[in-house]
C-alpha positions in Angstrom: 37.4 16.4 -17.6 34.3 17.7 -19.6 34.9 14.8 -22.3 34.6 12.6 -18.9 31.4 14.1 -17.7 29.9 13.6 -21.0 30.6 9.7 -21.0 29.4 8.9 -17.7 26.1 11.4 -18.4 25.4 9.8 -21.9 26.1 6.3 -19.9 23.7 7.2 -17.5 21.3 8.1 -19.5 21.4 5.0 -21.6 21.2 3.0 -18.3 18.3 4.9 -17.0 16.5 4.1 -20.7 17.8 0.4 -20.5 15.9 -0.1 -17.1 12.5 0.9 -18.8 12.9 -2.3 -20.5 12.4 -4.3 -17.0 9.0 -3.6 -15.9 8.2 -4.1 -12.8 5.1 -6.9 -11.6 2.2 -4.4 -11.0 -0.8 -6.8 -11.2 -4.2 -6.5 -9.3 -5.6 -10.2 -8.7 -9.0 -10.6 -8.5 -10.6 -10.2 -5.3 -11.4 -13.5 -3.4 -13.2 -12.2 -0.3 -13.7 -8.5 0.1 -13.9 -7.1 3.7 -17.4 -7.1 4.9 -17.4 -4.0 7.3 -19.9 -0.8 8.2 -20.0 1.6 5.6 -18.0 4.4 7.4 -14.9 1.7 8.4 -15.0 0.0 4.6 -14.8 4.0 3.6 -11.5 4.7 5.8 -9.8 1.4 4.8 -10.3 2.0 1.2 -9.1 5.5 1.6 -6.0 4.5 3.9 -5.0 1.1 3.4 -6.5 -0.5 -0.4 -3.4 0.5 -2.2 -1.0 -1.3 -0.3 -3.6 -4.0 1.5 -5.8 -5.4 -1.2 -6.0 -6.5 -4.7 -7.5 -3.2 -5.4 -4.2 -0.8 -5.7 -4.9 2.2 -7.4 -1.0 1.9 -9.2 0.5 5.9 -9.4 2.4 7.2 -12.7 5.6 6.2 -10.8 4.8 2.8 -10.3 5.6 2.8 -14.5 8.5 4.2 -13.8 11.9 2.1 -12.7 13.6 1.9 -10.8 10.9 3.6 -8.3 8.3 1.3 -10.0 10.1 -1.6 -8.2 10.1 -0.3 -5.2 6.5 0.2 -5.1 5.4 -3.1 -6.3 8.1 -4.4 -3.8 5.7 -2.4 -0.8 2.4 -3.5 -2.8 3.5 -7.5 -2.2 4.7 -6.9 1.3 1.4 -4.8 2.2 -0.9 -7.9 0.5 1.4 -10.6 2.1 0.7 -9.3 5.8 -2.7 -8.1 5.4 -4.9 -8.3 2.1 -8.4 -6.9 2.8 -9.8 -8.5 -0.3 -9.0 -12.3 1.4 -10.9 -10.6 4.6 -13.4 -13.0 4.7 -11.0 -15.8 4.3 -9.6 -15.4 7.8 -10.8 -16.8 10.6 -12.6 -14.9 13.5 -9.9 -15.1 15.5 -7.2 -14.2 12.6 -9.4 -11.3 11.4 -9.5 -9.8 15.1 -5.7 -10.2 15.7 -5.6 -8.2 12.3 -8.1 -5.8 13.1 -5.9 -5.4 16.5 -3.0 -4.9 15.2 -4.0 -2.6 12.3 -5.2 0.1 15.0 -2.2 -0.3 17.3 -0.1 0.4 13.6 -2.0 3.2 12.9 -1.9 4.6 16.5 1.5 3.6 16.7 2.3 6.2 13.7 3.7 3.3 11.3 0.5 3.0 9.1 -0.5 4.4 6.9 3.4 4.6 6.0 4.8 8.0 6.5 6.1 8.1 2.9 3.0 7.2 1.5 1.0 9.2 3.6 3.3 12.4 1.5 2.6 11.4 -1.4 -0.9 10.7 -0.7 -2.6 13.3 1.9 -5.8 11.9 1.6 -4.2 8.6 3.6 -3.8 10.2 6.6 -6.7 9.3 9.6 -8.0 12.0 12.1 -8.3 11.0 15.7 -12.3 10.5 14.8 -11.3 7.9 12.5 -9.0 6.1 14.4 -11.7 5.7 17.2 -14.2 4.5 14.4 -11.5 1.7 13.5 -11.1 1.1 17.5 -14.4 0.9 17.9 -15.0 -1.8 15.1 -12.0 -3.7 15.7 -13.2 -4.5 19.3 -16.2 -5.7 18.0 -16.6 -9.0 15.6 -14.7 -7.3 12.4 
């Protein structure tokens, strides 16, 4: 049994080395458009959102490490594909208030900033005083 337990830990250990090898697509494109917003919302959304909504992702140490690096860059491309603040000025009007509207009713609906990112990174999470400063410019002409 022991000689067992040593095979499959050695085998694991070379598969866990072997992933290395397959990095994962962490790449911050150049930004096209940056959101134009009042200092204080610009501040929140940087805070909040840039890592996962923008081509401005601050990339952890365990985004260079698979397989979690995969799943990160896996979130990244789904955060930019659904809402990339640094193609903000690329939308139209009407696109960038849908997005402003549904950005508040995510974070007010608890979904955004995601709760696993949000425990990995407690400076993510919005007080109710920010949430109404995001409200407040979303109902604007964000």
């Amino acid at each position: 049994m022991k000689r067992w337990l040593r095979i499959v830990l050695i085998a694991l250990a070379i598969a866990i080395l072997a992933i290395q090898l397959y990095p994962a697509g962490r790449n911050n494109p150049p930004v096209a458009n940056d959101l134009s917003a009042p200092p204080e919302v610009k501040a929140i959304l940087k805070r909040a959102c840039y890592d996962c909504h923008s081509n401005e992702t601050s990339w952890p140490w365990y985004a260079y490490v698979a397989p979690v690096s995969w799943f990160v860059v896996s979130d990244v491309e789904a955060g930019r594909k659904h809402l990339n603040l640094s193609n903000w000025g690329e939308y139209t009007a009407k696109k960038r208030r849908t997005k402003a509207e549904e950005m508040v009713d995510e974070i007010e609906g608890g979904s955004m900033p995601l709760p696993n990112y949000v425990r990995m990174h407690s400076q993510a999470k919005l007080s109710a005083a920010e949430v109404e400063i995001l409200k407040s410019w979303s109902a604007g002409d964000p």
